[in-house]
Structure formats: C-alpha cells, structure tokens
C-alpha positions in Angstrom: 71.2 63.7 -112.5 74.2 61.3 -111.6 72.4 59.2 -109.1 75.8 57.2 -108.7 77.8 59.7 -107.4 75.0 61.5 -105.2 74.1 57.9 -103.6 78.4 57.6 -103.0 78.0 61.1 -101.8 74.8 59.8 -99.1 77.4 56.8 -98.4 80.8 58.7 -97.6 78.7 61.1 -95.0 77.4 58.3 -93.3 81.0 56.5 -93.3 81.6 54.7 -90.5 83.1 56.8 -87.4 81.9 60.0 -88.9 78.9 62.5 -88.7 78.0 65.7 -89.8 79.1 69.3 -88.2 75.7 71.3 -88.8 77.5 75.2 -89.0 74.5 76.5 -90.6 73.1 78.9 -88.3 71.7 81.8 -90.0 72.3 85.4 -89.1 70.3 86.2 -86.2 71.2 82.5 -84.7 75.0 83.1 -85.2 74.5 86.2 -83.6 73.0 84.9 -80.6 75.3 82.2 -80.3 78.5 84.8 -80.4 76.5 86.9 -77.9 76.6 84.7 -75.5 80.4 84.9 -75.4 80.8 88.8 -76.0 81.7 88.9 -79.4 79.7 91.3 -82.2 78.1 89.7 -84.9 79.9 90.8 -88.5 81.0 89.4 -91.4 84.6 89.3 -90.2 83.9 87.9 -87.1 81.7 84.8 -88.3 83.9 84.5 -91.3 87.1 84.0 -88.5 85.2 81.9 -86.7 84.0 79.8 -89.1 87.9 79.4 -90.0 88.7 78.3 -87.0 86.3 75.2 -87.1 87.1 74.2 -90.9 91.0 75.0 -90.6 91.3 72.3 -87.6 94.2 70.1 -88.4 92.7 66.2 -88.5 88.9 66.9 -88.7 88.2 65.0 -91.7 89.0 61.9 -89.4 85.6 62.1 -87.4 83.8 64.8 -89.7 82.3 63.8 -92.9 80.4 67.2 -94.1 79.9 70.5 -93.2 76.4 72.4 -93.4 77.3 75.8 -93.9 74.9 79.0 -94.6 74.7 81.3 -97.7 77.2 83.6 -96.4 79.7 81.0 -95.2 79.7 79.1 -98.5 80.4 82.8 -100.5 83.4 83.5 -97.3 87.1 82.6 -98.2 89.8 82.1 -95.6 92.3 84.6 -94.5 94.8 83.1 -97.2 92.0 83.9 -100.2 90.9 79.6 -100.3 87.1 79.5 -100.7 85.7 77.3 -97.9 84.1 74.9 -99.9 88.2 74.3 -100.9 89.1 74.3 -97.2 86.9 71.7 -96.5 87.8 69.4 -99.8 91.9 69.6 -98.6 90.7 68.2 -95.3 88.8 65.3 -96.6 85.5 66.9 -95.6 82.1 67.4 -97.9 81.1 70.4 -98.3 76.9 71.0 -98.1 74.1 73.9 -98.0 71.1 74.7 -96.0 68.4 76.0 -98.4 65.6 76.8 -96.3 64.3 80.1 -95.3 63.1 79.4 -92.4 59.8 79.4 -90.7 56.9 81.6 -90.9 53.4 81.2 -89.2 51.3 78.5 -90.8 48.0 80.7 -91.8 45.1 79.2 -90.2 46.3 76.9 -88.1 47.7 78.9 -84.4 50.9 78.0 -83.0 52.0 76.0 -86.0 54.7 76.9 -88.5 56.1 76.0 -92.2 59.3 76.3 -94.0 59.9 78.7 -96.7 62.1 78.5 -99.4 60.8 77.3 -102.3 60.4 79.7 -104.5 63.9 80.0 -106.6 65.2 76.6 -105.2 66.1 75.3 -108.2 68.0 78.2 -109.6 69.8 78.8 -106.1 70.7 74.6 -106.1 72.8 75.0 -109.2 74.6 77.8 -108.0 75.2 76.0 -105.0 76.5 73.5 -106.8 78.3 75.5 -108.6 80.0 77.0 -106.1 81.1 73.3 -104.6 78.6 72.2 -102.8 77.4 68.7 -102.9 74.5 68.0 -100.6 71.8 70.2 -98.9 69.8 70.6 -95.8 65.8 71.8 -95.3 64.5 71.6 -92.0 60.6 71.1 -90.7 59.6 72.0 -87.5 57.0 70.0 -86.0 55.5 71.3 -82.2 53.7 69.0 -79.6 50.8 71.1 -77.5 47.2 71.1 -77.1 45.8 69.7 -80.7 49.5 69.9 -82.3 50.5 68.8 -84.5 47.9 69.2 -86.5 47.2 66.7 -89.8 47.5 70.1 -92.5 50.6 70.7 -90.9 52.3 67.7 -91.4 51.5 67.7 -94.5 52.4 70.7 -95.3 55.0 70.1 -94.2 55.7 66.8 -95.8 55.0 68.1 -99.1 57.8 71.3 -98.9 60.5 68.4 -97.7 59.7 66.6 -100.6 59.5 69.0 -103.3 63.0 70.4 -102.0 64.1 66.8 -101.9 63.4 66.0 -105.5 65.1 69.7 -107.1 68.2 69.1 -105.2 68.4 65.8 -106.6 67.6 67.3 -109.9 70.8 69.8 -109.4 73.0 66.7 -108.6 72.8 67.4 -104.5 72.0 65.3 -102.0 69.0 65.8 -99.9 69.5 66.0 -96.1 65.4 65.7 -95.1 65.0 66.8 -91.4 61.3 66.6 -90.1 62.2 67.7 -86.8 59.7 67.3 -83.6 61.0 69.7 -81.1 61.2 68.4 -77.6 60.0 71.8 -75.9 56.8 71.4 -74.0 55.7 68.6 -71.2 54.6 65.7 -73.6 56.1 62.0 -72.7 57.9 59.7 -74.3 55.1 58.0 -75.8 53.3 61.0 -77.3 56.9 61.8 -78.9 57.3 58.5 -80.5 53.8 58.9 -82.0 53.8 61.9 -83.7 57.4 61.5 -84.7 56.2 57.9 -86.9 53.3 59.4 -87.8 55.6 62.7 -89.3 57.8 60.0 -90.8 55.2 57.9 -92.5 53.6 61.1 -94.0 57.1 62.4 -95.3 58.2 58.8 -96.8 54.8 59.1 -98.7 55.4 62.1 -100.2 59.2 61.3 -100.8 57.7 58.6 -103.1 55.1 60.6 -104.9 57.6 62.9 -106.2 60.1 59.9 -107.3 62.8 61.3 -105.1 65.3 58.5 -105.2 66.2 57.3 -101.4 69.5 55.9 -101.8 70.4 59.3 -102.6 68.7 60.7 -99.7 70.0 60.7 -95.8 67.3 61.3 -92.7 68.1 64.2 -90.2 65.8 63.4 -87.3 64.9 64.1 -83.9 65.4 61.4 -80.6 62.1 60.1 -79.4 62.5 62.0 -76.2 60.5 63.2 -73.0 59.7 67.0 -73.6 62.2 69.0 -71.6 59.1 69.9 -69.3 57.7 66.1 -68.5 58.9 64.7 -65.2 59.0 62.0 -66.2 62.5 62.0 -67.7 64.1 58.6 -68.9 67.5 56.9 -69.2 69.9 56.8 -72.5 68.0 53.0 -72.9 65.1 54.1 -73.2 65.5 56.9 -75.0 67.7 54.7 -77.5 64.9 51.4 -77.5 62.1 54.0 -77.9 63.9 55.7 -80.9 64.9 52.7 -83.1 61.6 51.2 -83.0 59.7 54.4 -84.2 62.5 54.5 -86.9 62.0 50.1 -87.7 58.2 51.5 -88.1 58.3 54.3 -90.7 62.2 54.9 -92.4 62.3 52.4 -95.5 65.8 50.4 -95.5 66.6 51.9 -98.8 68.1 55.0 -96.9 71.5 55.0 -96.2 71.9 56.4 -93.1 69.9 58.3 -90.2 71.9 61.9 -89.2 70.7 62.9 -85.9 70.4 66.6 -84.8 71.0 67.5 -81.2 68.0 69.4 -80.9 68.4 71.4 -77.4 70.7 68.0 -75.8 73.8 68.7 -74.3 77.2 67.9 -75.8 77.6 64.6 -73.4 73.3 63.9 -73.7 73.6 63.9 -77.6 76.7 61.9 -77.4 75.7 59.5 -75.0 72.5 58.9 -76.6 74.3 58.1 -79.7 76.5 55.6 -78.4 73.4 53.9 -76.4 71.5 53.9 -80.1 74.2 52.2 -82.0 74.9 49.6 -78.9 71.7 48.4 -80.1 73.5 46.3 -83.4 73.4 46.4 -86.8 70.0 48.3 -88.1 69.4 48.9 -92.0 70.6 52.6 -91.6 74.1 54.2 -90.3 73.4 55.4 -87.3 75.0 59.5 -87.5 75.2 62.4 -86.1 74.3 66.2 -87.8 75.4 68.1 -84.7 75.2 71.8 -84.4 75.8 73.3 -80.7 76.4 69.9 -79.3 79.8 70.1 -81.2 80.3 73.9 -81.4 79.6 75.2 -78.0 83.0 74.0 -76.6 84.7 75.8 -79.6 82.5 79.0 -78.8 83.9 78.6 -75.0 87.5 78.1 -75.8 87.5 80.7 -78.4 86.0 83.6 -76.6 86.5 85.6 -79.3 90.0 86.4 -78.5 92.5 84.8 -81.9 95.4 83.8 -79.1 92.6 80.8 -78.2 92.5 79.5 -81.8 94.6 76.5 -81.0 92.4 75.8 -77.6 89.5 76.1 -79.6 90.1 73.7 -82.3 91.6 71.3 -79.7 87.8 71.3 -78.2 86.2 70.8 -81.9 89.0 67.7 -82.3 87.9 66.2 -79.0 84.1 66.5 -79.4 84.0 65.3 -82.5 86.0 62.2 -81.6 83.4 61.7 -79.1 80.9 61.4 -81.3 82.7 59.4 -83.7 83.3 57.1 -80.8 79.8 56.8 -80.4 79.0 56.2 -83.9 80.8 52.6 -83.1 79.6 52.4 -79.5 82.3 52.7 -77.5 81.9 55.8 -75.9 82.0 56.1 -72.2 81.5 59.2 -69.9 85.2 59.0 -69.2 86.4 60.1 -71.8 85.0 63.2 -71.8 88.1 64.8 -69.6 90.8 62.9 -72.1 92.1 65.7 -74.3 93.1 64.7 -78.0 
C-alpha cells in the first residue's frame, strides 16, 4: 500500500477547476441511455462512443478522472490505444466502478444493498493492473414510509467500507458514494437528516476498518427536496442546507467531496455547484462526479451518426467547462449559450 501516491492520487482529482466524468454506466444503463437517441446497444457502438468522450482534444483541462465500467476499461480505441492510455495522454486519471449493483435487501421491503464483494480483492488488482488508479461503489439509500431503515444503513455502511479498505489494499483509491436518492415527496429537512445520519454511520465504519481518509474522496448526494415535494427551493438553499449536513458528519481529513448529479439537470447540477462553492473556503474541495449532467449533451449532438463526432465533443468541452467554472464559483446562467 503506497499511501503517498493514492492520497496525491485523492488530491490531483479534486484539483482545483476540475471534477470527475462518471462514464460508468453498466450495460442495461448504457443501453437505455443510447436508446433514447436511436442507437443499438453493442460493443462497437459503446466502444465508439466512449471514444468520442475520451478522444476530446483539451479535456484534461476541466476533467480530472474518468469512471469507466468493466467493459470500457478492457475496450481500446480505433487506433489499438487501450483507454486507460487514452486517458493518461490527455492528462486524465483513469478509475473503476466495482459494484455489482443492487439487489433486494431480504427482510426489509423496498430497501436495497450493493453487491460485489465477493472477488473484490482479486478483481482490484487486475484493475490496477490494467491501469486503473482509483474506484467507485455506490449505496443507494430510499426516503418513504419507515425508510430508511437503521439495518439498512448499516448494511450498507459496512459493504462501503469493506470495499473501501481492499481498494486501498490494491493501491486504489476509494470513491465512497452513500447516495440518498431524491425520488419521492420528502422535504428538505427530512433529506438533510437521513443524509447525516447515512454519513455518520459510514465515517464510523470507515474507521473501524482503518481505511485511511486522506486517501479516500466522498461522492454524495445534494440535500435536496424530493422531486415530488412542492415545496421546491432555490440554489441557496439547497447550497446552505448541503454544507451544513456535510460540517456535521464528513471529517476534515478528506480531501475533497465529488458530487453526483443524481436526476438534476445539466444547468441544476451546475448551478448548484457554483452556489456551494460561493459559500468560501470549507475543509474539503468542493467537486463534481457527473454522469448524465455532462454526457447528455454529447448523446444529443452525437446521435449516433460519426459525421457529429466533432459537435459532440464540442458539447462535452463546453459542459465540462461549466462545471469547472463552478468548481471556483463563477458560473453564471449566461454562459450556458457561449460555445468553447
């Protein structure tokens, strides 16, 4: 375990107008996403699209990492460079989901858990092997009628730290992402609790099995309204209501905070960004780990069709100076229509 160069690793993703591009999606997710603009799901087809978003000219300058899936890590580009190569040439660190997913949560209704960790270790150093050099698992936590319950935080707690401490072990750095969806009618307020109270019960575990958090980064939700509530809020709120669950449960020892989109629109995620690190210094970077919120321009531009390649990596190139924009706070709605 070289501590060193994971904690440099933790530092350079949270670098200072920079975030994460979250291109994890697993197969059935991809395939929906393509879908949606008339494109079949194959190997060839994700493999040229993924091409498309780690062959963009400049992206290293406002993207730090890339999440990719099993597949994508294994896929090469047209020219025979492994991606995890691509990505190096432009400046960019290359990481891995490891989760399998989620699976009902026996006993408990409505509630799920991450699978995965069986193997782990063995598939960690073959994705390190293979040039990765940090890693992703993500929790799901639901709000409803008696959710979440205490087991399944826990439960969940416990998988996020066990994963935590064997990529560590393999030399990776741990993306942790306990993430408390926003579907359903719950407030603000009922968000910001459950989202400490996940937090706390993760940092506990975190230290029971010695994972070292200097080495670590945090990939959570937004305190947010659920998408139902009516009682919807401004970006201030939103960004007031977030930091302070964060001052109450994420030790200063972590390097930086990596926040997933989570449902938000491009300009919502962005602008909620910005309006979070107008709030000053805090003891973490403020990210982003942005999946659609960065990709679904590209999808639109691309269409599927190789003649758009140029349009669509002009869209990743804008949104993801955006976001870097907001990772100082000086984004402004404005800017959305200035092409880069």
């Amino acid at each position: 375990m070289n501590l060193d160069a994971m904690t440099q690793t933790a530092r350079a993703l949270v670098a200072p107008g920079k975030g994460i591009l979250a291109a994890d999606e697993s197969a059935p997710t991809i395939a929906k996403r393509l879908a949606g603009i008339g494109v079949e799901s194959t190997e060839q087809t994700r493999r040229a699209y993924r091409e498309i978003l780690f062959t963009t000219a400049g992206i290293g300058d406002a993207i730090s990492g890339v999440i990719l899936f099993d597949e994508t890590l294994r896929q090469k580009a047209a020219d025979g460079t492994p991606f995890a190569e691509v990505l190096r040439r432009q400046g960019v660190i290359p990481g891995i989901k490891v989760d399998g997913g989620t699976k009902p949560l026996a006993g408990f209704p409505d509630e799920v858990i991450t699978e995965g960790l069986d193997g782990l270790r063995d598939r960690l150093t073959e994705y390190a092997a293979l040039g990765a050099r940090f890693a992703k698992w993500r929790a799901v936590i639901r709000i409803g009628d008696g959710r979440p319950t205490t087991p399944c935080i826990e439960a969940h707690a416990h998988a996020l730290a066990r994963y935590a401490a064997l990529a560590q072990e393999a030399g990776l750095v741990p993306i942790v992402e306990p993430e408390v969806l926003m579907d359903g009618s719950h407030d603000l307020a009922r968000c910001a609790e459950v989202t400490v109270t996940t937090l706390r019960a993760v940092y506990a575990e975190l230290a029971r099995h010695r994972v070292v958090l200097e080495a670590t980064l945090l990939k959570p939700n937004m305190v947010l309204p659920g998408k139902d509530c009516p009682d919807q809020v401004s970006d201030d709120v939103i960004a007031d209501a977030t930091i302070a669950v964060l001052r109450q449960a994420v030790p200063a020892a972590v390097p930086g905070i990596v926040f997933l989109s989570g449902g938000q629109t491009d300009e919502q995620a962005t602008s909620r960004l910005d309006a979070l690190n107008r709030r000053g210094p805090q003891p973490w970077e403020l990210s982003f780990s942005f999946g659609r919120a960065l990709q679904a321009p590209v999808l639109k531009a691309w269409a599927g069709d190789d003649g758009n390649r140029a349009a669509a990596q002009a869209a990743l190139l804008h949104r993801a100076h955006l976001n870097g924009a907001a990772r100082h706070g000086t984004y402004t709605a404005d800017m959305e229509g200035v092409t880069v």
